[in-house]
N, C-alpha and C positions, 0 to 999 in steps of 0.2 A: 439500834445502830446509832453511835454518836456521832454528831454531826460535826463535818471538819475533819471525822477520819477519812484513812486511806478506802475503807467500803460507801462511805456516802460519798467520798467526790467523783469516785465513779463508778456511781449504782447503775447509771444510765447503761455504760458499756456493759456491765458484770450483768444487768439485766437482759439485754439483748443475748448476748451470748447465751444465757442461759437456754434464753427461750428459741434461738439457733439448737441448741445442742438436742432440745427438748424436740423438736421438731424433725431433724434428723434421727434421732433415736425409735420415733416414732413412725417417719418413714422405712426404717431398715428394718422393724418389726412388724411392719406390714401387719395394720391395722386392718379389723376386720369392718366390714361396711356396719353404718349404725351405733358404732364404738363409742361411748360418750366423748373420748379424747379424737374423735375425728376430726370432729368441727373445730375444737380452737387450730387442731393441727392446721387446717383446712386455711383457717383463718392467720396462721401466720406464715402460708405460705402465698397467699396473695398477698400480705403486707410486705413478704421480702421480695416479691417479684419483680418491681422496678428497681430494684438495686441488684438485683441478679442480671435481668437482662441489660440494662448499664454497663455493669461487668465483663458480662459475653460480648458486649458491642466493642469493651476497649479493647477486651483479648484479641476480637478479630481485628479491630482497623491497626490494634499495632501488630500482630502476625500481617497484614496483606500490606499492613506498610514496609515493614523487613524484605518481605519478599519481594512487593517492588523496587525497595530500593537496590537489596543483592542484584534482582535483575537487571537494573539500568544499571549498575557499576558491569556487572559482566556481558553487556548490548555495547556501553562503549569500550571497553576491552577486545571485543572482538572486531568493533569497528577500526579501530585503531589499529588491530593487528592487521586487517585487511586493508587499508590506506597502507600501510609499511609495506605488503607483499605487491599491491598496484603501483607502489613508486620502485619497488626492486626491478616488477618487471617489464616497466617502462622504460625505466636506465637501461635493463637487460638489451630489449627493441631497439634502442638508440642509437646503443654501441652497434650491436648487428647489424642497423643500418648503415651505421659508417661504416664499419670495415668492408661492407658489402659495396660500398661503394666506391672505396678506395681501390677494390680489387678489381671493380670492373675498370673503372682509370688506368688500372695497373695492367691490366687485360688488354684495352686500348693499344695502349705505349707497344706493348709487346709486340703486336699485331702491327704496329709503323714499325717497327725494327725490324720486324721481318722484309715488311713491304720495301722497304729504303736500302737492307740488304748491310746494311752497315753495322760495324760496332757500337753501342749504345751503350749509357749508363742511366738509368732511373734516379729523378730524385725528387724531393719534394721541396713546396717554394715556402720557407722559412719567414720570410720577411719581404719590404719592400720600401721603395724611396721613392716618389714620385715627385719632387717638386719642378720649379723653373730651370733648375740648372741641369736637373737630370732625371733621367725615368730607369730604374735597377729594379733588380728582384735580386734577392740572398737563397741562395738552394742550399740544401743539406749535405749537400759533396762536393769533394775539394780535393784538394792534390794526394791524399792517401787513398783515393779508389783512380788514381792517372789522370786526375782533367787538369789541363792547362790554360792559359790564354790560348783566346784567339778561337776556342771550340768554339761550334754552332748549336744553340740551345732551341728544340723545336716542342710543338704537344700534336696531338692529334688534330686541333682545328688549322694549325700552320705553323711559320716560321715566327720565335719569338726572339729572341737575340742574339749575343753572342757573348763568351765570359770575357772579361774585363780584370778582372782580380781572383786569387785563387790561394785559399789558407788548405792547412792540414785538412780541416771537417766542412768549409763549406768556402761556398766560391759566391762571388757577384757578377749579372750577367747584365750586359746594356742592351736595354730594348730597340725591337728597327723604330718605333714613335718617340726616341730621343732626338733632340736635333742637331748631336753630334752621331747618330748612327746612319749606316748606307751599303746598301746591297743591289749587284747589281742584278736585274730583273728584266723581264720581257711580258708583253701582253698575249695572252697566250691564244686569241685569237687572229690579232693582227699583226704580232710577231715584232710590234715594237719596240725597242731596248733602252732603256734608261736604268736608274740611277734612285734608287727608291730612299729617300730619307723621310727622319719624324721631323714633326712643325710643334710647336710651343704648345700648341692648342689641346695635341693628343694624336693629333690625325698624320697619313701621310700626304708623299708628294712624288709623283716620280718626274723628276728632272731629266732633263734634254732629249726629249723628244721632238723630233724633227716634227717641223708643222705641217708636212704634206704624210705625215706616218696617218695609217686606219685606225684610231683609236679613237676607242666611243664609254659611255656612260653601260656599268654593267659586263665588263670586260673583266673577266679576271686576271691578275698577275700574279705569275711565278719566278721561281728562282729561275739563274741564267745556268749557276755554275761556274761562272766566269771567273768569282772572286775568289776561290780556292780556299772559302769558308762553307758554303753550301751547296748541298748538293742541287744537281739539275731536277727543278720541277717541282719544286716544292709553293706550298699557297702563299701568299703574303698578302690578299687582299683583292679588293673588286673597287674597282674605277667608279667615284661616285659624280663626275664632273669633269668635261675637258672646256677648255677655254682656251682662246687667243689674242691678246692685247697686245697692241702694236705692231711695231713689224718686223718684234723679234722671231729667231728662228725656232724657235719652240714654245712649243704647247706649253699651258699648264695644266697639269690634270691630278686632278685627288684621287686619293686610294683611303676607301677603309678596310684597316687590320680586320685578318680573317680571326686573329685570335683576339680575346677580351680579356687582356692584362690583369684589371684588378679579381678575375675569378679566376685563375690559373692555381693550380693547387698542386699537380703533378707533370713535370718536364721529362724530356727525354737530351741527352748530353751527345751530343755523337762525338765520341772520341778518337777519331782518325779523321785525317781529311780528303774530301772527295777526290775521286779521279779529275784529272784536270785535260779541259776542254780545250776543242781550236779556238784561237781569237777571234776568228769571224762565224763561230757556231750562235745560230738565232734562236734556236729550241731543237 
């Protein structure tokens, strides 16, 4: 062999191999025990054995590494698709709460239109203005389902106002806790009548009430009917305070609204207006 050739620079590997090949040949001719070629056999099979088992260690850790990796790619696959089906049917619950809710609302209203015996229209409160000069809500109906001025807008916990403005699709109604609104009312225990307006504040007041009238803390007041916007007997609130200062002829006494303005969500319209009372009808 000249040295510098292609056989001597790599006798090393063309050596090994050989005695690979030798060795496998030897195996697969199942050598008989005692054999003279057992023992080198023998012997180059414990010299390849830490390179074999090296080998089978890298097969396995990179197979159980594949495999776990495919795994955690398709654990979060699945996770992910099941985050997407708990948000679908969370949204799904939500909504079915709300409309479930809106119907019992809707349900409600029904149930006072029967009860009040009146014409009504349903609608819902769009919007709202509340500051110093004025307290409105904007509902969803307006002059193309018949509401005019001057209707009576109630909900199920009592009387809320009355419309004010009225387009094609939606109208504005003024609350009685503006301080340009006023309904006349009575105490529906002691049969007192005044004159119920809103204060700056939020709160009512019912005016002119005679100072020898029965009117206490915890009284409820209702409609009169008188003013030929609302019907008789409807809620507008409970008497939180009577007072008397000087030696004027009337009381002053607060009322809190039975209903809560900034949660109103669903109104009822009465589109006709009440029958109309004697002048001197107290309830």
């Amino acid at each position: 062999m000249v040295r510098g050739s292609f056989l001597w620079r790599h006798r090393v590997m063309l050596t090994s191999g050989i005695l690979m090949l030798l060795a496998l040949h030897m195996l697969s001719a199942g050598l008989a025990p005692g054999a003279r070629a057992e023992k080198p056999s023998l012997a180059l099979l414990w010299s390849l054995k830490p390179i074999q088992t090296i080998e089978a260690d890298i097969a396995n850790d990179t197979t159980g590494f594949f495999h776990d990796y495919f795994d955690l790619v398709n654990v979060r696959q699945e996770n992910l698709r099941l985050k997407q089906q708990v948000a679908a049917l969370e949204g799904r619950r939500t909504r079915l709460a709300e409309l479930e809710s809106e119907n019992r609302h809707l349900s409600d209203l029904l149930e006072l239109r029967e009860v009040i015996a009146m014409p009504a229209l349903a609608a819902r409160v769009i919007g709202a203005d509340a500051t110093e000069l004025s307290s409105t809500l904007i509902l969803s109906e307006g002059s193309s389902g018949g509401l005019r001025r001057d209707m009576a807008v109630i909900s199920t916990d009592g009387v809320v106002g009355k419309l004010i403005a009225v387009a094609p699709n939606a109208s504005r109604v003024l609350l009685i806790n503006d301080h340009n609104s006023g309904l006349d009312a009575f105490d529906q225990r002691g049969r007192a009548r005044g004159i119920v307006t809103g204060l700056l504040n939020g709160g009512l007041t019912m005016k002119y009430v005679d100072r020898t009238e029965d009117v206490k803390p915890g009284d409820s007041v209702v409609t009169s009917g008188m003013d030929g916007i609302f019907p008789h007997g409807l809620l507008v609130g409970q008497i939180t305070r009577v007072s008397q200062e000087g030696p004027g002829l009337f009381l002053n006494v607060d009322v809190q609204p039975a209903t809560n303005f900034r949660k109103l969500e669903q109104v009822l319209i009465l589109t006709h207006k009440p029958p109309q009372l004697a002048p001197d009808t107290k309830g």
